[in-house]
C-alpha positions as CSV (number, residue, x, y, z in Angstrom):
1,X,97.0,89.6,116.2
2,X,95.0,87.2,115.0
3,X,94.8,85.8,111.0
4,X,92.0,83.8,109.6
5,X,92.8,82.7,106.1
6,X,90.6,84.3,103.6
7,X,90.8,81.8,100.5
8,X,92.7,78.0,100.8
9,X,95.7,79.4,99.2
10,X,96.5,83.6,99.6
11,X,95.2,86.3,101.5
12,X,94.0,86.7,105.4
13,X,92.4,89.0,107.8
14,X,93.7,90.4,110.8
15,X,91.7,90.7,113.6
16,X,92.9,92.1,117.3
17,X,94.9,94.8,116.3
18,X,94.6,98.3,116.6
19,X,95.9,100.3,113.4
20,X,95.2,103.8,115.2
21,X,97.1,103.0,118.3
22,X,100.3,102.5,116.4
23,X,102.2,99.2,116.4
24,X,105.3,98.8,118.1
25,X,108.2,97.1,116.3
26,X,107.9,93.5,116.6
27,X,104.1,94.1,116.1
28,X,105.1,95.4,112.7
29,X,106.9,93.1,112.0
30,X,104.7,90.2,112.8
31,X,102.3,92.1,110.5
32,X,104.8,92.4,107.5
33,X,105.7,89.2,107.2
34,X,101.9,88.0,107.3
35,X,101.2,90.6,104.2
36,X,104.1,89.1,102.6
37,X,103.2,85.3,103.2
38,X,99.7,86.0,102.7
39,X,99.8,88.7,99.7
40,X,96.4,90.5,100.3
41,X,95.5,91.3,104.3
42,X,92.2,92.8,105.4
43,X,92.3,94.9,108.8
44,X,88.9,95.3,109.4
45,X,86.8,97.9,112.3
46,X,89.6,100.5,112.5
47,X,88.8,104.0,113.0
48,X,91.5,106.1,111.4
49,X,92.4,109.7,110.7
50,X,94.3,110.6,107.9
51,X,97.4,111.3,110.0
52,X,97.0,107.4,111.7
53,X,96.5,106.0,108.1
54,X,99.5,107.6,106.8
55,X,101.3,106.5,110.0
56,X,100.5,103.1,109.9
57,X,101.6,103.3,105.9
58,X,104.8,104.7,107.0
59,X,105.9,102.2,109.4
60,X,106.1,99.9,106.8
61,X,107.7,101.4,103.9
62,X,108.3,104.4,102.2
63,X,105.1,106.3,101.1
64,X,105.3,107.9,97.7
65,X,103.4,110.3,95.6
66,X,100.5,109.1,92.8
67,X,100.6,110.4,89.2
68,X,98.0,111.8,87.6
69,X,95.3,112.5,89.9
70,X,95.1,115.3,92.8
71,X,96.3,114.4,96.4
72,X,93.8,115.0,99.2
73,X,94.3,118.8,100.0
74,X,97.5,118.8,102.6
75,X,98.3,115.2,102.4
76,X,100.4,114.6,99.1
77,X,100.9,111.0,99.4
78,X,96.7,110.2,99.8
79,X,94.2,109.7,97.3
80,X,90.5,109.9,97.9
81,X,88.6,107.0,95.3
82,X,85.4,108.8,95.5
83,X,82.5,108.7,93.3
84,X,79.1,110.3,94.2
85,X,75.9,108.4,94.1
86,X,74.9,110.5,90.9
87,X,78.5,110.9,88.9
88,X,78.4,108.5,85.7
89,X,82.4,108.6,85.5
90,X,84.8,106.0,84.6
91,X,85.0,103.8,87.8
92,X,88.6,104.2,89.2
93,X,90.7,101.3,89.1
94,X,88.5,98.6,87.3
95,X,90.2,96.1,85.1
96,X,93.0,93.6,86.1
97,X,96.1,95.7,86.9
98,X,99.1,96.1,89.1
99,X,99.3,99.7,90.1
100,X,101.2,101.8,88.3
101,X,103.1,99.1,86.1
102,X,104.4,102.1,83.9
103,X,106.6,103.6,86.5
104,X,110.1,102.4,86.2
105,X,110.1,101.1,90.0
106,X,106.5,100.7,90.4
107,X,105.3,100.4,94.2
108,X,105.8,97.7,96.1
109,X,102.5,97.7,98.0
110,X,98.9,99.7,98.1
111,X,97.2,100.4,100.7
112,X,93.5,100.9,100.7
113,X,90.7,102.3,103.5
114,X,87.3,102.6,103.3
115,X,85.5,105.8,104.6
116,X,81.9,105.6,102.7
117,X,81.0,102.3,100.6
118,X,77.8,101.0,99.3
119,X,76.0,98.4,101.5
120,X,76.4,96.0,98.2
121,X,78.6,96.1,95.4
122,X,82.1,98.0,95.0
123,X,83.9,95.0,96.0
124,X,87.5,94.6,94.9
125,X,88.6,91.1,93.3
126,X,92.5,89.8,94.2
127,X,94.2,87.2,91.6
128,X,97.5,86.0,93.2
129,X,100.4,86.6,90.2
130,X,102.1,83.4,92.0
131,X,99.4,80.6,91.7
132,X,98.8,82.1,88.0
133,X,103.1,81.2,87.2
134,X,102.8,78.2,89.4
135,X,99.8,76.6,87.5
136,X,101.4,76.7,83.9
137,X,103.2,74.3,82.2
138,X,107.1,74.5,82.8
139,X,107.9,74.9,78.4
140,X,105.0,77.8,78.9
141,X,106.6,79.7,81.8
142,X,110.1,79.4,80.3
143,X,108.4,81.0,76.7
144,X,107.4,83.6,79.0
145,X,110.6,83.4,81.4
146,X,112.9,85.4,78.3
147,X,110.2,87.8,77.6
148,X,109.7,91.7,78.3
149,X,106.8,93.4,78.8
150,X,105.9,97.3,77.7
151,X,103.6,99.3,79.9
152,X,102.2,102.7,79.5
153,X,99.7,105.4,81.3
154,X,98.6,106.3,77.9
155,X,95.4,104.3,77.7
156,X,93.9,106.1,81.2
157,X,96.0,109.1,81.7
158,X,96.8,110.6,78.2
159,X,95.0,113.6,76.7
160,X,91.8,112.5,75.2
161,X,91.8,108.9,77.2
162,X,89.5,107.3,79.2
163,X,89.8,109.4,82.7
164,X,90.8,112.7,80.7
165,X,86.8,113.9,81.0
166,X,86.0,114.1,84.1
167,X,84.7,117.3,84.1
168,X,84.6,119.8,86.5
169,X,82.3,118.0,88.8
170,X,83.7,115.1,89.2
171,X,84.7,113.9,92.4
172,X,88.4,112.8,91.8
173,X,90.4,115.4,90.0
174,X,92.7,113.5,87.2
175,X,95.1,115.4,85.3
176,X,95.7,114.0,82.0
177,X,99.4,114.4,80.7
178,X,101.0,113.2,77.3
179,X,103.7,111.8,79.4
180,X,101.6,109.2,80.2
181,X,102.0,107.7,77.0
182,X,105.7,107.1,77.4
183,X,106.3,103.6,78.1
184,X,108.4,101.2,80.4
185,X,109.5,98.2,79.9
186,X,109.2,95.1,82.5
187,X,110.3,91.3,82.4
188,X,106.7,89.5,82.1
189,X,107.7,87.3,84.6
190,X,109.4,88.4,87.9
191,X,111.0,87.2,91.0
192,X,109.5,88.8,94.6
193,X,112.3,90.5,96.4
194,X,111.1,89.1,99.8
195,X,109.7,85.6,99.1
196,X,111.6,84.7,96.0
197,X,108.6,83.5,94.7
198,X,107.9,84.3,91.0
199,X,104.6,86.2,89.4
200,X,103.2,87.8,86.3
201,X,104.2,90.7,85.4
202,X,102.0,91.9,82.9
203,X,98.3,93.4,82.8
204,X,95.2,94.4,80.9
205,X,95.2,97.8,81.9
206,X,98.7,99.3,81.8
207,X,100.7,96.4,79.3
208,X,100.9,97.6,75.5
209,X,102.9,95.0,74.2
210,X,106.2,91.9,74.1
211,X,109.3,93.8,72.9
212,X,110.2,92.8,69.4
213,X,107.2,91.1,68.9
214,X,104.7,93.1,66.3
215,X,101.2,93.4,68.1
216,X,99.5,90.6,65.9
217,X,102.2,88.2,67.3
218,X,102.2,89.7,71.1
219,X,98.4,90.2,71.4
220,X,97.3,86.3,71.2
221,X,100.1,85.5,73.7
222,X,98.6,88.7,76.2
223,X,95.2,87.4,75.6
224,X,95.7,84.0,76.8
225,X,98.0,85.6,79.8
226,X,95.5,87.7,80.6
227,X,92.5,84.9,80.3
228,X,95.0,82.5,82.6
229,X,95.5,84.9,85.7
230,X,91.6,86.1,85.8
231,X,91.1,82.2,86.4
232,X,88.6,81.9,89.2
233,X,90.9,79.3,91.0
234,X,93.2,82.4,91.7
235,X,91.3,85.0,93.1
236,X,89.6,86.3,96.2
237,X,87.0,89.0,96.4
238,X,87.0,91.7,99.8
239,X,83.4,92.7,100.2
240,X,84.2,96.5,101.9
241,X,82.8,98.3,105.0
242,X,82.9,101.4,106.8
243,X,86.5,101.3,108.6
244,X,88.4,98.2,106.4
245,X,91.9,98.3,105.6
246,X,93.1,96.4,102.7
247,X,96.5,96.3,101.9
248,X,97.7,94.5,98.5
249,X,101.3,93.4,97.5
250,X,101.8,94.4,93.8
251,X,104.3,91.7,93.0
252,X,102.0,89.3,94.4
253,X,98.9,90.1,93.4
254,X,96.6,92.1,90.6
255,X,93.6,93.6,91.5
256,X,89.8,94.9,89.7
257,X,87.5,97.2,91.5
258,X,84.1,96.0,90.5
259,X,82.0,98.3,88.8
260,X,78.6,97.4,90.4
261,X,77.0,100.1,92.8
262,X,75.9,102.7,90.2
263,X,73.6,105.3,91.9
264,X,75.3,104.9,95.9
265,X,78.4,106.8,96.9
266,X,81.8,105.1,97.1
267,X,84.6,106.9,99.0
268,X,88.3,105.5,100.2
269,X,91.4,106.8,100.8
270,X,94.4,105.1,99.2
271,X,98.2,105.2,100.3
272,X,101.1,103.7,97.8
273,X,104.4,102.6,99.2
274,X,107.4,102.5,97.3
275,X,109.2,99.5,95.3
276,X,111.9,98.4,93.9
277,X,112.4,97.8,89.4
278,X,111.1,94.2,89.1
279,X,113.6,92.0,88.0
């Protein structure tokens, strides 16, 4: 296996490896710890079935089950992100987020394979949690250091939200739940279990609010978070094909699926793998 960096500070792509084939052990675990040192990794050219995809997922962690939205039919731990050429639906996944922030151990890593993309557009844009602690002032992250962090499905997933009207054409099947507004509560920043590295734990999507702060004292501090880790000097885009694999670390990185292909079909399949609470 060969990487090639994809920015001067996070991310690579893997190149002479053979997802399908299956990995033996110290192949996986030359691949682990260059998605750990790396945060985002592109595996690009594979040819996968369902079965190899959740395979390949497997040998790295424990897959685990999305809320919300209907499993491919026979494969409960797969999504399909799908949207026809001529659906005008809420595009799955854009805005900065961490997947799943809500859950009380949200996953540890997402892994994402493209069946159908447009020749242009639908990228996804990476921002590395890391180089957004790293870059701030030491009095700023130690404000931030003794602070925690609500999160909630509510604004997406709840009755009457933004993915609750689909309709019954639309190509991903979400099913909205008033459980998603419960929320969960998160340190804002957080130590990664493997590197020891620290990150960001809070996002635009899934992050309601600073516990004991009221919202006109926690929303200038999440607006200027927020503003700080979409910096371009932290991110990396993937431009997708036919047969790419990009797997993400969500303590490491946030992500936004770009919202730019309107009237060309968009179709991946997407595997989560299970983490730890972030501490």
């Amino acid at each position: 296996m060969q990487l090639t960096p994809l920015t001067g500070t996070f991310g690579a792509e893997a190149t002479d490896v053979d997802l399908g084939a299956g990995l033996d052990p110290a192949e996986v675990e030359e691949l682990r710890a260059a998605f750990h040192a790396n945060g985002v990794l592109v595996v690009r050219d594979q040819q996968l079935t369902l079965e190899q995809f959740e395979s390949f997922a497997a040998s790295l962690g424990t897959v685990t089950q999305s809320p919300f939205v209907t499993p491919v039919e026979g494969h409960p731990d797969v999504l399909c992100v799908k949207r026809e050429a001529d659906e005008e639906a809420t595009a799955f996944g854009e805005g900065w987020h961490s997947d799943w922030s809500f859950q009380p151990a949200p996953p540890a890593a997402t892994l994402l394979y493209a069946a159908d993309v447009p020749a242009a557009g639908g990228d996804t844009v990476f921002s590395s949690m890391h180089l957004a602690v790293e870059a701030l002032s030491p009095a700023m992250v130690g404000m931030l250091d003794g602070l925690r962090v609500t999160h909630s499905a509510g604004r997406y997933f709840a009755p009457q939200a933004a993915f609750a009207a689909g309709g019954p054409d639309a190509s991903m099947e979400i099913r909205p739940d008033p459980c998603a507004l419960a929320e969960q509560s998160h340190p804002m920043v957080v130590t990664h279990p493997v590197t020891g590295r620290r990150s960001i734990f809070a996002n635009e999507c899934y992050t309601t609010g600073i516990e004991g702060m009221s919202a006109a004292e926690s929303q200038p501090l999440l607006r200027f978070v927020y503003d700080h880790l979409a910096r371009v000097a932290f991110t990396l885009r993937v431009r997708w094909r036919p047969g790419t694999l990009t797997m993400w670390d969500n303590l490491a990185v946030q992500h936004y699926a770009v919202d730019d292909y309107a009237g060309t079909r968009r179709e991946l399949y997407r595997i989560v793998l299970a983490g730890e609470p972030p501490i």
